[in-house]
N, C-alpha and C positions, 0 to 999 in steps of 0.2 A: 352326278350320277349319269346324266345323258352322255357325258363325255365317256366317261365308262364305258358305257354301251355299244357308243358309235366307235369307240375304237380297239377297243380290248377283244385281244383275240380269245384271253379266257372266257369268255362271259358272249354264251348264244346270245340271238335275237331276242330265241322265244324267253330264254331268264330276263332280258331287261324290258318286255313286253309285260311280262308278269310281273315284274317287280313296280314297275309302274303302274299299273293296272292295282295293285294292291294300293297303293300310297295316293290314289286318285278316290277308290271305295272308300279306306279309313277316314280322306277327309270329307268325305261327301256326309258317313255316319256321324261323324264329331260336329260337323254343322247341322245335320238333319237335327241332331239328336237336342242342341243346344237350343237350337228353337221352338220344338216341343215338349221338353222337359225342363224343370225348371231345374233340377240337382244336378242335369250336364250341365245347363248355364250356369249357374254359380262356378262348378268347376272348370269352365273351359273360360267363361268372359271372364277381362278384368275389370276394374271398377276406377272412375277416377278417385285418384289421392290428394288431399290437401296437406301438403308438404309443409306450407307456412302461412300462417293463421296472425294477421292482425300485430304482426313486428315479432312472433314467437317464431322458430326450427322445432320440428319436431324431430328430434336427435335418434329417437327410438325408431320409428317411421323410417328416415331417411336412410342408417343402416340397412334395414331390411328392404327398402326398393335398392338401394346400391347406389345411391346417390349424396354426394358432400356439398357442403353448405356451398362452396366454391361455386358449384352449377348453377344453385341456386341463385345465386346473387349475378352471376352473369346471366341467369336467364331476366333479371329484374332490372339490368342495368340496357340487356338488350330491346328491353320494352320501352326504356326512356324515362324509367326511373330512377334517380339520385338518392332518395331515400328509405325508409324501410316502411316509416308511418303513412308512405303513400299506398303502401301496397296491402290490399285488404287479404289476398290470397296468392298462393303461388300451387297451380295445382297439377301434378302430375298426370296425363291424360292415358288413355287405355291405350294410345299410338306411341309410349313412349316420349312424346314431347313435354313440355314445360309449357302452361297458359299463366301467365302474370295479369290477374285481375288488381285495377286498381280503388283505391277506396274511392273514389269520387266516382264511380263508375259502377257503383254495388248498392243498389239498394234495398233493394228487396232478398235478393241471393237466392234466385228463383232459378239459376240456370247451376246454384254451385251445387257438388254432390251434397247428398242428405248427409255425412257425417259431419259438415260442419251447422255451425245454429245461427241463425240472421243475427244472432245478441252480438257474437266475434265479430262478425263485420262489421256490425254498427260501430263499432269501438273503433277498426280501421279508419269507416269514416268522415269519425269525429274527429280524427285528428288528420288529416287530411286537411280538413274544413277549417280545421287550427292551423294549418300552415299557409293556407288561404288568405284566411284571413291577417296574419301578421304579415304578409307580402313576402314568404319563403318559394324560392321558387324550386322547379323541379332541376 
């Protein structure tokens, strides 16, 4: 759009002055508004997702953020994990990235979002603990 501006002969100053000047107000109301309202914030923030839960794909889930099991596993493998039962969560973040929580490293599930329940983790891991224990490495 700036290139626009700066260069185009169709297109006055004063339209790309205004035209920014609008897209600078709408974002300023869409933040104002997100932080004292609670029904912009629902509809403007997004929420972390937990993708993969305790060695399950949420296949429903992942469709709808646009995301294949493929990413998934490379984002789990780029954590330094080799297995699935290491990994208590894999959970899509409000920035678009992939966080790979692993089960030895979840205990409480005090930082995961509120839609998954400490029970799922624990099952992550217990088996974790199992692979521990039998001398499997990662």
């Amino acid at each position: 759009m700036l290139a626009t501006i700066a260069l185009s002969r169709d297109v006055s100053l004063a339209d790309g002055v205004a035209a920014i000047t609008v897209l600078v107000a709408a974002q300023w109301v869409v933040s104002w508004a997100s932080v004292h309202t609670s029904v912009a914030e629902r509809l403007v923030r997004a929420e972390a997702t937990v993708v993969f839960d305790s060695g399950r794909f949420d296949d429903v889930l992942l469709s709808r953020v646009r995301l294949t099991r493929g990413e998934v596993c490379q984002a789990i493998r780029s954590s330094g994990c080799g297995d699935f039962e290491l990994v208590a969560a894999v959970v899509l973040e409000t920035d678009g990235s992939l966080s790979v929580v692993s089960a030895d490293r979840c205990h409480n599930a005090s930082a995961m979002p509120a839609t998954i329940a400490a029970s799922h983790l624990a099952v992550g891991a217990a088996a974790a603990e199992e692979h521990r224990s039998t001398g499997t490495r990662q």
